[in-house]
Backbone as CSV, one residue per row, in Angstrom:
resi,resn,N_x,N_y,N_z,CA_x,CA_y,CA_z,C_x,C_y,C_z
1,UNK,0.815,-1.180,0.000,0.000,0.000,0.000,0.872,1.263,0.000
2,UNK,2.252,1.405,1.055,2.548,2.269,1.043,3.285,2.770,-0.702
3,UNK,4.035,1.671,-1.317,4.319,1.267,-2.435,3.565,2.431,-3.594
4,UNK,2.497,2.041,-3.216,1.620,2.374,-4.330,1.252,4.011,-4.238
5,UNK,1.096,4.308,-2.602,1.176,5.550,-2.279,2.393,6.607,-2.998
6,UNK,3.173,5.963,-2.707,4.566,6.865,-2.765,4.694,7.036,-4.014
7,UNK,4.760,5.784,-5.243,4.913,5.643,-6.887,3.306,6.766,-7.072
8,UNK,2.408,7.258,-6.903,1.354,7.938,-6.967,1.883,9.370,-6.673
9,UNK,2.528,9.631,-5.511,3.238,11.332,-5.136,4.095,11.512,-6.138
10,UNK,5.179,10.547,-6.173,5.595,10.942,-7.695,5.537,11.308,-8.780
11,UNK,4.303,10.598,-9.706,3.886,10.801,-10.189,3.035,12.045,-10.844
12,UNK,2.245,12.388,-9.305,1.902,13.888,-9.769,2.980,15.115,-9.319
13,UNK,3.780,14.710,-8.581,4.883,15.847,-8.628,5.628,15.584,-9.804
14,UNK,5.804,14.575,-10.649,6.497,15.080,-12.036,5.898,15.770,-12.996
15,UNK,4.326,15.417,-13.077,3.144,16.140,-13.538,3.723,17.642,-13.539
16,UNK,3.487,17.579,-12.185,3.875,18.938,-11.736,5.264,19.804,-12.244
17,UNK,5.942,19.095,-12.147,7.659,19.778,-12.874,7.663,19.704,-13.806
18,UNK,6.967,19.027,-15.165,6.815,18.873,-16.208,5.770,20.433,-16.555
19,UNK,4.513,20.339,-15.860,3.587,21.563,-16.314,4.302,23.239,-16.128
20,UNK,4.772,22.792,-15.017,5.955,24.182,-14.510,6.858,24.577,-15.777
21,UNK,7.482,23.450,-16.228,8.409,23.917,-17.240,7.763,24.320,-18.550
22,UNK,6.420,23.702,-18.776,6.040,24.011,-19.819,5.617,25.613,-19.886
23,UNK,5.145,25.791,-18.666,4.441,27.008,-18.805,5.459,27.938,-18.474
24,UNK,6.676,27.916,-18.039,8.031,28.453,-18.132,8.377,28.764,-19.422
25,UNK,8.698,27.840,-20.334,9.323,27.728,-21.949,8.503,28.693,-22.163
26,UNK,6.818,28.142,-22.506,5.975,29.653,-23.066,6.027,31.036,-22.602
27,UNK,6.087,30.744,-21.074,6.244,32.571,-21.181,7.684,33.088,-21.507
28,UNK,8.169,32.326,-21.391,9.832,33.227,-22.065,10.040,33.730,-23.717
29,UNK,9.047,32.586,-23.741,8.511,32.539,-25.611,7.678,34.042,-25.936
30,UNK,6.852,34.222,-25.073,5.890,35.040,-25.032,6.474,36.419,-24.443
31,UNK,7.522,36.123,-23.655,8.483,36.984,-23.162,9.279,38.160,-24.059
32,UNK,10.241,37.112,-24.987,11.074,37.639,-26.069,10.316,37.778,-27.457
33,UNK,9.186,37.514,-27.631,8.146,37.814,-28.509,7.727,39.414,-28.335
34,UNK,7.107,39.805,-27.100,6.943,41.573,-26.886,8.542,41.771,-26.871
35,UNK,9.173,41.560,-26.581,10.966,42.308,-26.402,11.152,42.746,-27.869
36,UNK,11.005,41.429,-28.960,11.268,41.849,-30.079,10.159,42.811,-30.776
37,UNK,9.072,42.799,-30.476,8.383,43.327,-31.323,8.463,44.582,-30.613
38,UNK,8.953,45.070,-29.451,8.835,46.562,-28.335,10.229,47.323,-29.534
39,UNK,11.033,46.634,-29.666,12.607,46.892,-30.097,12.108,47.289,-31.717
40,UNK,11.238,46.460,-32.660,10.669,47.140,-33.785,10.235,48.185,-34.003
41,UNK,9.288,48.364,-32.610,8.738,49.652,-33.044,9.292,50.929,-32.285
42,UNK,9.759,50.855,-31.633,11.022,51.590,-31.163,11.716,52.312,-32.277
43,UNK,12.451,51.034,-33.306,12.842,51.338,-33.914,12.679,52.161,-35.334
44,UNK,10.827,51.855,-35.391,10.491,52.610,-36.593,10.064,54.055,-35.964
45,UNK,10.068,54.244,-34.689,9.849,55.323,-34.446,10.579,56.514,-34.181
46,UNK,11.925,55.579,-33.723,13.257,56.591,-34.143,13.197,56.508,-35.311
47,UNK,13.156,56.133,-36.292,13.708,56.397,-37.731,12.380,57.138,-38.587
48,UNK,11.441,57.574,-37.615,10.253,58.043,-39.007,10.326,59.452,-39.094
49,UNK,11.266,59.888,-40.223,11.740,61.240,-40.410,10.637,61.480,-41.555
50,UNK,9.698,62.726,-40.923,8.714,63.057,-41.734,9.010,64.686,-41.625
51,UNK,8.739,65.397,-43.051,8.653,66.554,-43.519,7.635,67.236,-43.108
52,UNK,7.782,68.035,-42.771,6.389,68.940,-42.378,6.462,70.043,-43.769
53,UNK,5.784,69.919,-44.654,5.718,70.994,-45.063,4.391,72.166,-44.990
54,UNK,4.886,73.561,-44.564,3.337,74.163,-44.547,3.300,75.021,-45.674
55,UNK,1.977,75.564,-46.094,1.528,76.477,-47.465,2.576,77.962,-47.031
56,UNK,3.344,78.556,-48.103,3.238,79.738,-48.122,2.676,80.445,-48.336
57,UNK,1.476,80.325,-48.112,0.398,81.712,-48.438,0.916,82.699,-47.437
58,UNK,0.810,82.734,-46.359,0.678,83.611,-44.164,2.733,83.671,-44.563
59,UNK,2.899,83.002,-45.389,4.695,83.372,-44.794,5.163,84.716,-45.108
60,UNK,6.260,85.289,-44.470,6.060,86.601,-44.144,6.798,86.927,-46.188
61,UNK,7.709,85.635,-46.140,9.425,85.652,-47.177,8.369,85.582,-48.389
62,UNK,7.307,84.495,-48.650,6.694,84.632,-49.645,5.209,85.553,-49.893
63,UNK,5.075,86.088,-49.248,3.867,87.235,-49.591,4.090,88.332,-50.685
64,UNK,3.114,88.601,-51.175,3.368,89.360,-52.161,2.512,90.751,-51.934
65,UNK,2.765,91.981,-52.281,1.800,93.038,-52.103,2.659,94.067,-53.085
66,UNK,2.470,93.689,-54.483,2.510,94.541,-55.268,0.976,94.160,-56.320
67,UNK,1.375,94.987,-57.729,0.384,94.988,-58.603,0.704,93.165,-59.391
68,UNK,1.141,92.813,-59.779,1.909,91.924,-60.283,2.937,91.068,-59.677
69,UNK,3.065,89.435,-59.854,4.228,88.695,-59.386,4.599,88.653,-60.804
70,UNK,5.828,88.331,-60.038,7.071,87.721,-61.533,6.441,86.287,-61.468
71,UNK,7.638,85.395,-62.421,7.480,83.683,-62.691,7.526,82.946,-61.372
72,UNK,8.848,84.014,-61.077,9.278,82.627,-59.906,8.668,82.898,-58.627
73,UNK,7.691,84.097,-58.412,6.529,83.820,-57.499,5.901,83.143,-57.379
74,UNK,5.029,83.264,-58.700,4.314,82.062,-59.015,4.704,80.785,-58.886
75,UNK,5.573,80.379,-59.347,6.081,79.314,-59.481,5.849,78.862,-58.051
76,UNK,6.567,79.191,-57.304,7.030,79.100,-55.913,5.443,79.106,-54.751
77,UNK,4.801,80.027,-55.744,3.384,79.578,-55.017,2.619,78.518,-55.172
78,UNK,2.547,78.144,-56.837,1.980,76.533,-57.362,2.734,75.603,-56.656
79,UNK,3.999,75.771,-56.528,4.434,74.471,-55.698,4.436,74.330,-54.184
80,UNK,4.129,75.342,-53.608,3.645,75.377,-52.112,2.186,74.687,-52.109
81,UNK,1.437,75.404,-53.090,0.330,74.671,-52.934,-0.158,73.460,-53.884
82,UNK,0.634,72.838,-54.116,0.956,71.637,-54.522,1.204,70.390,-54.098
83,UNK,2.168,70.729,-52.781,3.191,69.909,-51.712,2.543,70.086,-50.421
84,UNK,0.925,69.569,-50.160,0.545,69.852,-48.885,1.076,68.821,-47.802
């Protein structure tokens, strides 16, 4: 009886060290899974070099207040408001 007792504690304490490790492996899995994906976007967020460009209409350099612009006013205005 005692035999049978004891081969039985065993049994579920290996259960037991067996489920432990499993659920160990996964979270380390699950662990370095956010690590890598935290480190991606990290990384696209240091690197997202975006242009701001705004309209020169309000800018002081491109305003105009004569009778007439030249070309390269114009010009310089179609492509401001072009490049929103």
């Amino acid at each position: 009886m005692d035999y049978q007792l004891r081969k039985s504690s065993q049994k579920q304490l290996a259960i037991g060290v067996v489920a432990c490790a499993v659920i160990t492996v996964l979270s380390l899995r699950i662990c370095y899974q956010s690590l890598k994906q935290n480190r991606e976007l990290t990384f696209q967020l240091l690197d997202n070099h975006q242009t701001i460009i705004t309209p020169m209409v309000d800018h002081k350099g491109f305003s105009f207040y004569g009778t007439r612009g030249d070309a390269h006013y114009l010009r310089l205005m179609a492509l401001s408001l072009l490049n929103p």
